[in-house]
N, C-alpha and C positions, 0 to 999 in steps of 0.2 A: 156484570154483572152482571132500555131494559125497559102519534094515533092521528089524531086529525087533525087538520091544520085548526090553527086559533080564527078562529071567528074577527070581524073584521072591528066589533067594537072592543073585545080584549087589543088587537091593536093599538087602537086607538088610545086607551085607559094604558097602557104599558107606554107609549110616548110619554104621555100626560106625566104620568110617574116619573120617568127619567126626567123631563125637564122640572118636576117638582125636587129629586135628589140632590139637582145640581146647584136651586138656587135656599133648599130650605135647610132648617139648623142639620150640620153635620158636625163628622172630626174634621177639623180646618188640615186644610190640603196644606201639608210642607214640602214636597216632592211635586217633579214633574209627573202624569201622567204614566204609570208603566215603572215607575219604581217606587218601591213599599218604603213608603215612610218611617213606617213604622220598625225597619230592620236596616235603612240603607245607608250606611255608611258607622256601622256601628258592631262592634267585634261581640261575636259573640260569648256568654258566659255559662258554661252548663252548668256550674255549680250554682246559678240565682235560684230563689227558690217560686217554686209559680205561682202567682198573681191570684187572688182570690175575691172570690164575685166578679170574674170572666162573665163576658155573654160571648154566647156560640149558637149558629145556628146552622142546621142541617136544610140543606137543600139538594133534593134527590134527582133524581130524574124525572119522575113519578111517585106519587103518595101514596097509590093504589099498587106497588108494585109487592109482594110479598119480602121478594129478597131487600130492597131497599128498607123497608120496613127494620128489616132484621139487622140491618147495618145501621141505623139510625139511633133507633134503641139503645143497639148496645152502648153509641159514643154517646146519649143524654147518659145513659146508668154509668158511664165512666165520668162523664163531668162534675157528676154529682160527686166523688171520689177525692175531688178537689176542689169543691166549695166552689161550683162555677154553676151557671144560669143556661142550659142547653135545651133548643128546641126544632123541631123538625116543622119545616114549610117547603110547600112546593106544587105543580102543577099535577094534573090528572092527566095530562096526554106529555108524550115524550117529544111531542115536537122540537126542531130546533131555535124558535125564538119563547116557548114557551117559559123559559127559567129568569128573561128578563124583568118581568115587573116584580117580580119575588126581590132579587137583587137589590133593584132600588127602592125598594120598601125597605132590607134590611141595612140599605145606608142609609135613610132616612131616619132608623130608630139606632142607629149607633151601633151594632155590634163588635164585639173586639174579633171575631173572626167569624169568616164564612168558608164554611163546609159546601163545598158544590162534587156533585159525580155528575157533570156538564154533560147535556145532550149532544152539544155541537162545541168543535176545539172554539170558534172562531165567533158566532155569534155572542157569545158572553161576554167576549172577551172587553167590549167598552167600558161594561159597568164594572167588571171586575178590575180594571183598573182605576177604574174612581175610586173603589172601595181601598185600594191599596195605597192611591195617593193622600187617602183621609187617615190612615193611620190602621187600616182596617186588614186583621191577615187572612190571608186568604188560602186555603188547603182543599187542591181538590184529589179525590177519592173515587174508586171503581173507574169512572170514565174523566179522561184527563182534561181538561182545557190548553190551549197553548201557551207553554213555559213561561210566555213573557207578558203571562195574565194570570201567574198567581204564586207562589212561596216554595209550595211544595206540593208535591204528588204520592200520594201512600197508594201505592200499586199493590193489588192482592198478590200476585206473582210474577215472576218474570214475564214479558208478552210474548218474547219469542219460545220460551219456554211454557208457555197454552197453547199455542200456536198448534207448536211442533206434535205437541202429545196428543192434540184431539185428531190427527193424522195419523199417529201411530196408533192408538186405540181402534179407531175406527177398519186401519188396515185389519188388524187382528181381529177383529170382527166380522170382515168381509171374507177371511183369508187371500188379503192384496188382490185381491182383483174384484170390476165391477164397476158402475157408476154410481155416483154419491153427489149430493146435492148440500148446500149448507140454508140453513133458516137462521138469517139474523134477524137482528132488533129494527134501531133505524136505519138508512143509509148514508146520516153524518157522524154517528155515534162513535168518538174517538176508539175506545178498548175495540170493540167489534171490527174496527176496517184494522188496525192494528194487529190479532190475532189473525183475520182473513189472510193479510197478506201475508205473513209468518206459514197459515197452513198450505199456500199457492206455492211458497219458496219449498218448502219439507217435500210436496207433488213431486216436484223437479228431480228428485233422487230417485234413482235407477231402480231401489227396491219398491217404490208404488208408480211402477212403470203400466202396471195392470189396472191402476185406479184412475177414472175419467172423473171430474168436478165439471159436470156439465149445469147449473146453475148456483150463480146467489140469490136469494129469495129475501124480501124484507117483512116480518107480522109487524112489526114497529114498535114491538113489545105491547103489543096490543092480542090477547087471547084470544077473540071470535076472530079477528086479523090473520095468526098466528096459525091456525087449524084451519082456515079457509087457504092459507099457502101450502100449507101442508096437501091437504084433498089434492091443490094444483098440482105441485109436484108428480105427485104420483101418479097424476090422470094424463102428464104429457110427460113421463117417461116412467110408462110402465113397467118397464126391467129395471129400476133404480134400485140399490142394492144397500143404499143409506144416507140417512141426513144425520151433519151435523150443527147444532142449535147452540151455538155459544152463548144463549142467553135463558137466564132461568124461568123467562115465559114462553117461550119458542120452545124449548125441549120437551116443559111439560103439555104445552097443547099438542106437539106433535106426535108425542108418544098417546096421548086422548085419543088424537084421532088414530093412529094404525092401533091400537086395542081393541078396536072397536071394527075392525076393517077386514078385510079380507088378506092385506098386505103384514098381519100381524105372523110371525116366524119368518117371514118372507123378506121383512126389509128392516134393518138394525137404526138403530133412533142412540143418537148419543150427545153428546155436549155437557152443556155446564149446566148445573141444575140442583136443589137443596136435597137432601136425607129425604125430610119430610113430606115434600112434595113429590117427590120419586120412588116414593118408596111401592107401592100398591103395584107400578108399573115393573119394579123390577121383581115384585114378588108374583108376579103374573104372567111375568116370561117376553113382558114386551119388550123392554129395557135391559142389557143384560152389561151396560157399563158405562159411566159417567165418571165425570169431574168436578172439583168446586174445592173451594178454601175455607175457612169459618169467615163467613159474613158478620158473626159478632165482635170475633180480632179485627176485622176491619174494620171495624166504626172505631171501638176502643184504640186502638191505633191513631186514627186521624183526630180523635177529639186531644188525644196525649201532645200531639205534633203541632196543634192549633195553640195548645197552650204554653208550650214551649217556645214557639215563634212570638206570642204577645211578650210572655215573660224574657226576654233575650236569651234564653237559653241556646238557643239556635237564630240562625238569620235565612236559612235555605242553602246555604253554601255547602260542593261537594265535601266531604270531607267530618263534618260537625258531627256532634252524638246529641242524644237526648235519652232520658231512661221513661219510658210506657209502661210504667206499671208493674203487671204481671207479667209482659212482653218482656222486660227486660232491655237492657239498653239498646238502639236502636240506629245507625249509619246511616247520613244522607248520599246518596251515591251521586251519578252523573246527571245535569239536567235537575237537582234538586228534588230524584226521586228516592223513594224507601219503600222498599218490596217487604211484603210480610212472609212468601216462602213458596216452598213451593207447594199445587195442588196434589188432593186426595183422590185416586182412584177410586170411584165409588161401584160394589159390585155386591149380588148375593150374601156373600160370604160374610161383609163388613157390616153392610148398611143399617142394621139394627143396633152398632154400637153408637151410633150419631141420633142425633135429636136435632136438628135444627132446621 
């Protein structure tokens, strides 16, 4: 979907917190460590009906992020739908220990599940299994944490399938030849090195044989970040012929900065990025194609799957259904993920029919 390291007394106040989690009132751990109590060893029923005055809470990357924002919302406006108690908390910078004291705050006040789009697969993952040995489910969204830190994964789209597209867009943009650059977010950020390597694999075929990826760049989903990579790029390889920005503050500061530049017709700006945030650039000529899924099915989505894992309706297991609403009923696939679909081309032509 997305800044500065933490300061050494948030360090400190985030230890404090975990060892406050560990010893103060929670859900009593019935489970080892890394397996959800709350699902483990218990057949799932889709037909139970779900659980009402649920708590949920959203925990993003960033609070300040717009897209995150958009995905947040939509799963509290969906909790509300089922009589559940849904809130969003979370840090201001994407770093990757930054999402820990949120965690153990939110085992500390009981939640029946947590919503994480995880900065980092692997930093989380301690407290995230506390919360799952407490009885507490766990569903992460947009950015994955590792499988064996949490229920399930509501993936906006297939990875290898963004991967592949923001390659193929891009060639057609370049007309396959040239140098091209990508501006990611962080550089632990599970979806982003995920996608990366998917677009490195897509390079390797014979028809972008004419296309050079001479760097990754990181803004760390941080906008003055994000535009001050951008300027780099360009300044140390001035024949660059296009960046791609899989993240929806990387694309939009990048396209800022070449609108505004001399490199504007000159060097194509694409990636994943919202309607509304893109839109000015692509009516301007700067931007003339993009990608992205609805950020509100995504939230609505993961709050539906949170509440179906508290209510037994599902356990995480390949194979299980649940029904989401206006989503309609829903497959967990391999690794306990569920993809909502695939992404929009966004271009000219379209982008005035989206709002979001």
């Amino acid at each position: 979907m997305l800044k500065r390291p933490m300061a050494a007394v948030a360090l400190v106040a985030a230890f404090a917190l975990g060892a406050a989690a560990c010893g103060g009132t929670t859900k009593n751990s019935t489970a080892k460590d890394g397996g959800n109590a709350a699902t483990s060893g218990k057949k799932a029923d889709p037909n139970a009906p779900i659980k009402q005055n649920l708590k949920l809470a959203f925990l993003p990357k960033q609070v300040n992020n717009p897209y995150e924002t958009i995905v947040d919302n939509a799963g509290i406006a969906a909790a509300k739908g089922f009589y559940a108690q849904a809130k969003e908390v979370g840090p201001s910078d994407a770093s990757a220990s930054s999402q820990i004291s949120y965690l153990n705050t939110l085992i500390q006040q009981r939640q029946d599940a947590i919503l994480i789009a995880a900065n980092d697969p692997n930093a989380v993952c301690g407290p995230l299994k506390q919360a799952m040995s407490r009885k507490i489910a766990v569903v992460s969204y947009d950015s994955d944490a590792a499988k064996e830190c949490r229920d399930v994964f509501i993936n906006q789209a297939s990875s290898e399938e963004i991967g592949r597209s923001e390659i193929k867009v891009m060639s057609d943009l370049i007309g396959g030849k040239g140098k091209i650059a990508i501006l990611s977010a962080t550089a632990n950020a599970t979806n982003q090195n995920t996608w990366i390597s998917f677009m490195k694999e897509e390079l390797k075929k014979p028809e972008y044989s004419g296309i050079q990826l001479v760097k990754v760049a990181y803004g760390d989903d941080d906008d003055q970040k994000s535009f001050q990579q951008t300027q780099g790029l360009l300044q140390a390889y001035p024949d660059l012929k296009g960046i791609i920005a899989p993240t929806t503050v990387g694309i939009a500061a990048a396209a800022r900065y070449v609108s505004s530049s001399k490199y504007k017709g000159k060097v194509e700006v694409s990636g994943l990025g919202t309607p509304n945030q893109m839109r000015k650039f692509v009516k301007d000529g700067t931007v003339h194609k993009f990608e992205l899924w609805d950020p509100g099915n995504l939230g609505y989505l993961a709050a539906y799957a949170a509440a179906a894992l508290v209510s037994g309706q599902i356990t995480g297991a390949q194979g299980e259904t649940f029904k989401a609403g206006k989503l309609g009923s829903r497959t967990i696939g391999k690794d306990g993920e569920v993809i909502l679909g695939p992404p929009t081309v966004f271009d000219k032509n379209n982008i005035d029919n989206y709002h979001f």
